[in-house]
N, C-alpha and C positions, 0 to 999 in steps of 0.2 A: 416484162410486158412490152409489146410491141406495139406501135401506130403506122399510118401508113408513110408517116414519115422519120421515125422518131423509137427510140428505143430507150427503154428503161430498166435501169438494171443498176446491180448492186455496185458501189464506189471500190474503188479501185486506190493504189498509191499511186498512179501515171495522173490519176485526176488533184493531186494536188497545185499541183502550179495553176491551171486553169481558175479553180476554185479560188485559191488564193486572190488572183489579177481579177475575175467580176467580183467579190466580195470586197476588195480595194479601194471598190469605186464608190467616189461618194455620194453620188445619186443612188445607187444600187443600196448603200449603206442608210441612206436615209431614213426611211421610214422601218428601220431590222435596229432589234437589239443591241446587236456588236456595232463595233467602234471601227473606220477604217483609219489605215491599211490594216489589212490582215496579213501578216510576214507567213512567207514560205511556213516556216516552222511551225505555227498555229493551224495551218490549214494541213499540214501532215497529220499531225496528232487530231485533228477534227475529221479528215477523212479518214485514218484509221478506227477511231470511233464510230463511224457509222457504215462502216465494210464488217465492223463486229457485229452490228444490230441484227436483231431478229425484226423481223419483216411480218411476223405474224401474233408478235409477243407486243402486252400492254405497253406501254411508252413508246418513246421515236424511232422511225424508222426513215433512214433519207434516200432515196433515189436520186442516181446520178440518173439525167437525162441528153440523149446524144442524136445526131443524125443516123438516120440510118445505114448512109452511105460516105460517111465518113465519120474516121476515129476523130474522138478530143468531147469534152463536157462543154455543153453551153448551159446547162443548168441543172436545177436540186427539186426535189417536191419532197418536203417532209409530210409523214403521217405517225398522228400519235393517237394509238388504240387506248382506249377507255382500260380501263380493269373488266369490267364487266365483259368487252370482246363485242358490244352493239352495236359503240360505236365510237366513231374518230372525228379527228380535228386535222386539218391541211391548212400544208405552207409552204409558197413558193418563192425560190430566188432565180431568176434570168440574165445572164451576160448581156449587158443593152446589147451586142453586136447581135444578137439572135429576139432582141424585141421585136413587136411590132408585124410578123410574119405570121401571127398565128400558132406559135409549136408551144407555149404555155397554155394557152384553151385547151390545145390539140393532147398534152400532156394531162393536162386535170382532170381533163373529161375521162382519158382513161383510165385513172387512177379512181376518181366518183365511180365509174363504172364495174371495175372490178371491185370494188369494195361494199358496194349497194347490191348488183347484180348477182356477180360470179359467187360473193362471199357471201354475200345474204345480212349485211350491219342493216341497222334500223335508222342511222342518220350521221351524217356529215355535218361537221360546226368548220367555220373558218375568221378569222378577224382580222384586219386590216385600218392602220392608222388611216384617217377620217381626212386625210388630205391626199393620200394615195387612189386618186379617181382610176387610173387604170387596172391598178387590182378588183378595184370595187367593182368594176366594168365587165372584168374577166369573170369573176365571179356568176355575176346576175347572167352571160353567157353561158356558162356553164347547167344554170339551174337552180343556182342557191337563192334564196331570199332574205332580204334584208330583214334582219329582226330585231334591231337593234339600232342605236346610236348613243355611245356612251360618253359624255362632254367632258372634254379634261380630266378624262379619269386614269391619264396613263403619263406620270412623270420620266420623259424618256429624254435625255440628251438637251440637260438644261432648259424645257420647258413642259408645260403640260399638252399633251395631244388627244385628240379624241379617238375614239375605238369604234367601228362600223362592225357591227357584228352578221352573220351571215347561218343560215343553216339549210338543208337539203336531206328530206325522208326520201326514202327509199320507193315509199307510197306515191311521191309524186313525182319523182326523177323520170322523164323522158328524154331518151340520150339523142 
């Protein structure tokens, strides 16, 4: 998939060091599951994991995201298809070097949009630690709607965090 700045496409082995180094950081690591650093070695075997994925098939699938006009990964957009194939869940990681400029909107949007539009899903879900404003923020840009606010319901990295839940039909998506 292509933007007019920004290219999406399936991961590669040259995209593990990159991965590796914004996954490392502990801001970037903050509010994500995993633990930084992520060693070289982890981020091979998790990029080769998702260079296997099916991109059309139930569960995750990761898009490496890059400039158009220059090689290297600034960042990831996962999507993980329902069983049923109506509908998915998104989630984004960004290289702070490439925050703040707009290419993650710019990324979701098209990724909501081939997936709503092109594909024809019924709905988009997305969720986001409840201290993470600028996910939240990208979001509500994009489209999605807050539906949720789940208090302390997410034991993550020695404390409890809250969960901002988010979702987006197809019915009301204007891109």
């Amino acid at each position: 998939m292509e933007t007019a700045r920004l290219v999406l496409r399936r991961f590669g082995p040259q995209d593990a060091p990159a991965l590796a180094a914004y996954r490392s950081d502990p801001e970037v690591s903050r509010y994500q599951s995993w633990e930084a650093p992520v060693p070289l070695a982890t981020a091979e075997r998790l990029v080769a994991g998702f260079a296997a994925g099916d991109p059309r098939g139930p569960g995750w699938f990761q898009y490496a995201v890059q400039l158009r006009d220059a090689p290297g990964l600034i960042g990831d957009i996962g999507v993980r298809r329902a069983e049923d194939g109506r509908q998915a869940e998104l989630g984004f990681t960004f290289d702070p070097a490439f925050q703040g400029r707009g290419y993650a909107t710019e990324a979701v949007t098209r990724v909501a949009r081939s997936l709503l539009l092109e594909e024809g899903l019924h709905r988009l879900s997305a969720s986001c630690d409840g201290r993470n404003v600028r996910s939240a923020r990208l979001l509500e840009r994009v489209g999605f709607r807050r539906e949720g606010h789940l208090r302390q319901s997410t034991w993550m990295k020695g404390e409890w965090t809250d969960d901002l839940l988010y979702g987006l039909l197809a019915s009301e998506y204007r891109p």
